[in-house]
KOLDRENNU-665939 format. One line per 4 residues: number of its first residue (from 1); their letters; for each residue x, y, z of C-alpha. Coordinates in steps of 0.001 Angstrom, whole numbers, plus 500000, padded with zeros to 6 digits. Example, Ala and Ser with C-alpha at 12.3 -4.5 7.8 and 13.67 -1.06 7.14 Angstrom:
BEGIN
1) as) 512300 495500 507800 | 513670 498940 507140
//
This chain:
BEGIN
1) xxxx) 815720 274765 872296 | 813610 271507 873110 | 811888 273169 875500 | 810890 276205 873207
5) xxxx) 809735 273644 870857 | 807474 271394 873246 | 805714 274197 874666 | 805320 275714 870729
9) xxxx) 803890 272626 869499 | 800794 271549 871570 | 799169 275183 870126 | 800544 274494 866880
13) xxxx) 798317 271163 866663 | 795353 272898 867785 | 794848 274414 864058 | 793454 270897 862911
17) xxxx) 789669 271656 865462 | 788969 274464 863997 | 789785 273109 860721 | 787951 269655 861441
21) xxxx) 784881 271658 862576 | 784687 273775 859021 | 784737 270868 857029 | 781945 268619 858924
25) xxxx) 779741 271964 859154 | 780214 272640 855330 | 779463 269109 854516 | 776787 268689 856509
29) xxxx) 775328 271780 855737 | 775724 270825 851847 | 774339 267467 852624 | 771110 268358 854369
33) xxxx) 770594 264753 856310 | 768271 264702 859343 | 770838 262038 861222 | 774115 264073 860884
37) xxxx) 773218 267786 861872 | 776337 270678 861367 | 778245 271202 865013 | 776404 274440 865259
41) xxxx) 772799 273011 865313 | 774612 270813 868001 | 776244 273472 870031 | 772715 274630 870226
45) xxxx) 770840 271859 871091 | 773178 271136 873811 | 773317 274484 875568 | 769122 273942 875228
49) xxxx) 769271 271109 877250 | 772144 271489 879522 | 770680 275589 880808 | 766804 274340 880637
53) xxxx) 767070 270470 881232 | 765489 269663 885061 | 767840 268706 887778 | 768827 265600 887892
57) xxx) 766518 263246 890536 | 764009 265746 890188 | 761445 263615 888119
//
């Protein structure tokens, strides 16, 4: 029964990122400030400038 309950309980902590990531993006979505943007405007950002960023030791 250990083992049941070792492989059931690493998924069973992964509630708390989704969870995490609702509250910052409702607060700082409610909050509006220019230095702490919601995870989305993040995600977004960073897929921006990993997909159209130049190479690295190309400038």
């Amino acid at each position: 029964m250990t083992a049941l309950r070792r492989v059931l309980a690493r998924p069973a902590r992964l509630w708390v990122v989704p969870i995490v990531l609702l509250v910052w993006e409702l607060a700082t979505r409610a909050m509006q400030h220019p230095f702490f943007p919601p995870p989305s405007v993040i995600v977004v950002h960073m897929r921006d400038l990993w997909f159209t960023g130049s190479p690295p030791g190309s400038g």
